[in-house]
N, C-alpha and C positions, 0 to 999 in steps of 0.2 A: 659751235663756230663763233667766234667774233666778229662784234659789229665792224672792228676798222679789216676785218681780215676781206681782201677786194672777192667779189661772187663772177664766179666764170662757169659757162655755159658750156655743150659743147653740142657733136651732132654724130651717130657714126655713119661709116662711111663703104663703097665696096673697098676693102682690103685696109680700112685706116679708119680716123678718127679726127675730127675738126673741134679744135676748142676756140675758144671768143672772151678776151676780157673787153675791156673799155673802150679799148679803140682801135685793136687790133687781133685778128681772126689766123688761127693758122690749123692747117691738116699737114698730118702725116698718113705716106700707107706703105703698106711694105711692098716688094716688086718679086718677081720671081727667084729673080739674082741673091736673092734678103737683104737686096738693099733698101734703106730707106730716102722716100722723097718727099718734099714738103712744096708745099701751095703755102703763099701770102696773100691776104686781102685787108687792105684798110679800109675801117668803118667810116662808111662818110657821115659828118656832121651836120644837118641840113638844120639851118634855125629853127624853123616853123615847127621840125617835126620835134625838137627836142622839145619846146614848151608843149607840145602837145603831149607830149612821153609823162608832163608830170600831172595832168589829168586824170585823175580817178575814172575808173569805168573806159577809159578812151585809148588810155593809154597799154591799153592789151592788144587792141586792135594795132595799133602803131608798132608795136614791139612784133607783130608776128608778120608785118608786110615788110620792115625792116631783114626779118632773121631771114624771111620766102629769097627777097633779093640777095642779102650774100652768104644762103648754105645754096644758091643754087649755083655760083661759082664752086664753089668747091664740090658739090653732086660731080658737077659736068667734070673738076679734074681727074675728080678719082673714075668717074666713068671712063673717059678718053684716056689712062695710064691703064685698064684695068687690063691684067696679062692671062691670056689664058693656059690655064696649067699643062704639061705637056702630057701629049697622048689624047686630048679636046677636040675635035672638027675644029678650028677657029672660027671660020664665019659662021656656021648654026650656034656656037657656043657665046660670038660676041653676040650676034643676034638677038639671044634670048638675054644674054646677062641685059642687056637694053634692057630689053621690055622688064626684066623683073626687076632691075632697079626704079625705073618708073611705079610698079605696082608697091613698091616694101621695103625700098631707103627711104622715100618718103615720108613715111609712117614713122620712122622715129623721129624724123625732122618736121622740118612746116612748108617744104616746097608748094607738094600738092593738097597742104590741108583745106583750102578756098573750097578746091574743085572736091574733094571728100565730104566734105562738109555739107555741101550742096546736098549731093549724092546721100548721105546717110541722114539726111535730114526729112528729105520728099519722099524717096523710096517708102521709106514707113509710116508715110501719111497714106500713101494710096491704096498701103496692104491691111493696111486699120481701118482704113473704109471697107475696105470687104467686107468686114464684121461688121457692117454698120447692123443688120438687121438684127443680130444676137446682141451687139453690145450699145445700143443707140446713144448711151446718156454721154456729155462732155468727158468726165472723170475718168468712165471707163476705157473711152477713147484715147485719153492721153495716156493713161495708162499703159493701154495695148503698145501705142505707137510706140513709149518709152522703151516696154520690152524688147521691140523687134531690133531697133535701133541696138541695145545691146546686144542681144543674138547675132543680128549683121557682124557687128562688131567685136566680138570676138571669135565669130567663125572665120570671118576674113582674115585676123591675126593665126587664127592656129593653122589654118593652112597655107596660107605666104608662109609662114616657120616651116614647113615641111620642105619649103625646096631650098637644095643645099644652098644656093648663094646667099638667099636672106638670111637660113641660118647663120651662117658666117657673117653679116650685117649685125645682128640681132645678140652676136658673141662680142663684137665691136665696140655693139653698145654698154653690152654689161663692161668691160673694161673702161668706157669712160666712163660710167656712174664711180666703177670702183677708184678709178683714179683722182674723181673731185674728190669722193668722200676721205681717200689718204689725206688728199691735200687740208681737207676741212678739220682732219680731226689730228693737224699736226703732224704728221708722218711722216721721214725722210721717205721720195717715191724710190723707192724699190720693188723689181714685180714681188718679191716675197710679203710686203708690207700693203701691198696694193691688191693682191691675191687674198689678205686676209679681211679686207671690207666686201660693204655689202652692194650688189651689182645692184637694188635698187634706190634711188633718189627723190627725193619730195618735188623736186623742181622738175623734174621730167617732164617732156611734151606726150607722153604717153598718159600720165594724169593726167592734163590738160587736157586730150580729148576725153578722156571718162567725164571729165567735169562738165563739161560743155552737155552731155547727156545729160546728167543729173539734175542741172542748174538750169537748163532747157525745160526740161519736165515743170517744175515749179511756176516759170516764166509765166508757159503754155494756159496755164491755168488762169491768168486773169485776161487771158482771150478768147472772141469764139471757136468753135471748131466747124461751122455749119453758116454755108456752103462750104462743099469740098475748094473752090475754087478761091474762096476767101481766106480760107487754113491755109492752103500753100502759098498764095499771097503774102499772109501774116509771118508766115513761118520765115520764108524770103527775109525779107525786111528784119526779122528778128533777130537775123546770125550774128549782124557784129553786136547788137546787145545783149547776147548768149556769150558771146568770144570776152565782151570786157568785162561782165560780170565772174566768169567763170576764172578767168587771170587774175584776179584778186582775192578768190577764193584759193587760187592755187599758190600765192604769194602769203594767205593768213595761214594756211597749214603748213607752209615751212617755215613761218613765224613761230608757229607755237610748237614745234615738232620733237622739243626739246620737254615742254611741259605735261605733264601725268593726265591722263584724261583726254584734254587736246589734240593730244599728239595721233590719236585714233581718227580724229578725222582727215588725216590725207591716206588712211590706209585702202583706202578703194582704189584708189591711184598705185597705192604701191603691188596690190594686186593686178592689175592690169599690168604690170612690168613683166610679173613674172612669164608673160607672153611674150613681151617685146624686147626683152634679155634674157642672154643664156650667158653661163658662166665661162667666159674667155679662157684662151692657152697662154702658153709664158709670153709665147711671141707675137699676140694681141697684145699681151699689158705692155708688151716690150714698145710697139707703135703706139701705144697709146700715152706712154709717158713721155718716147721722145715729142709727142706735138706736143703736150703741157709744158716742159722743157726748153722746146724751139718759143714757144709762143712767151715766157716769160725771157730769154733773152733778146727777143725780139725787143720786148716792153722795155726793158732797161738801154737799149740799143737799137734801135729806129733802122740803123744804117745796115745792119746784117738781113732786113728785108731783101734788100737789094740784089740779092746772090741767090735767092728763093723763086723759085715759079712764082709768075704773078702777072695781072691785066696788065 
């Protein structure tokens, strides 16, 4: 990719796909009719936060309270648009599609990383204490804790994948990994063009939380572990200097992602995808190019916002 070529983001979504360049955010999702419909949101510019955006280590923390606030507009669109297929109970069927968007759109976005985070952070401090008696020393402990924390974490991916809606979230996603990588490596988007990259991404929030394990572990170590009561303390207080340390890490391995050797270390990330993507249908890429599509003539055109859903 090229340095002047602009970097956009995205998020998936139920039944669509939300991308984000500079200043300007848009979803697409398909509806039952196979029409498609779009959500706009403009990035607000807040001074303070942008000099803080160019802060090393801080500015990861900034970047993920930003993204929490506006993919949770668009969560909620495609939630309140989502249609239920016919032949469905509706109310048991929206009912649940609720609840399991809260558990497993999140996870490819940053809504509920805060509150995840927490949760897979402490949970496996107080399961590592169990073993205090077998495994007493510091080393071992963080050790242990590291593991569980990973175990959590991908047992909780592999069965959220099992229930058909996040599947189809999780198919979403692989379409927009596929569809930045067209765009990155030159490609007119076409699904056939777009069909032929690869559903994982270095920039993914799905690396970023592997990272945040990995980069935790290390942390942990120039802390105590003892009292129990002082570890979770520590641990508390630790997350957003796990969160910025870890977004830089996850910003050098798509730096180097291009160079021989390097390029290996974001591959733990990119194995955690192949959890959190699954390889999309024509008519995934087909939503997923029209948002890349809407959201660049958006950019060139301001004013065709205006005719889109939106606050």
């Amino acid at each position: 990719m090229s340095n002047k070529t602009p970097v956009y983001g995205g998020q998936a979504l139920l039944e669509g796909v939300m991308f984000g360049g500079k200043d300007h955010t848009v979803t697409a999702i398909r509806r039952n009719d196979d029409s498609i419909e779009y959500y706009y949101a403009k990035k607000e510019k807040k001074p303070l936060l942008q000099k803080l955006k160019k802060i090393p280590f801080l500015r990861g923390n900034i970047a993920l309270i930003e993204s929490a606030g506006i993919g949770a507009k668009h969560m909620q669109f495609s939630g309140d648009r989502y249609d239920v297929s016919p032949g469905e109970e509706e109310e048991n069927v929206q009912e649940m599609s609720k609840l399991q968007m809260i558990l497993g759109v999140a996870v490819v976005g940053v809504l509920s990383f805060l509150f995840g985070k927490f949760v897979f952070t402490l949970v496996p401090v107080f399961i590592a204490e169990l073993f205090k008696t077998w495994i007493p020393d510091k080393t071992g402990q963080i050790l242990l804790e590291t593991v569980i924390k990973l175990i959590l974490l991908f047992a909780y991916l592999y069965f959220i994948s099992m229930m058909p809606i996040i599947k189809r979230v999780f198919q979403y996603h692989g379409a927009e990994h596929k569809v930045i990588n067209c765009y990155e490596n030159g490609l007119d988007l076409t699904v056939e063009n777009v069909q032929k990259q690869s559903r994982l991404h270095y920039r993914c929030g799905s690396s970023f939380i592997l990272f945040t394990v990995i980069v935790g572990m290390f942390v942990y170590f120039f802390f105590p572990t003892d009292p129990l009561w002082l570890r979770v303390v520590i641990r508390v207080l630790l997350i957003p200097v796990v969160i910025g340390i870890s977004f830089e890490v996850l910003q050098a391995t798509n730096a180097v992602r291009e160079v021989p050797v390097l390029k290996y270390l974001g591959y733990p990330g990119l194995w955690l995808q192949l959890l959190t993507t699954k390889e999309p249908k024509d008519d995934m890429v087909e939503v997923s190019i029209a948002s890349f599509k809407k959201l660049h003539e958006v950019e060139k055109n301001p004013e065709i916002a205006k005719v889109l859903h939106h606050d």
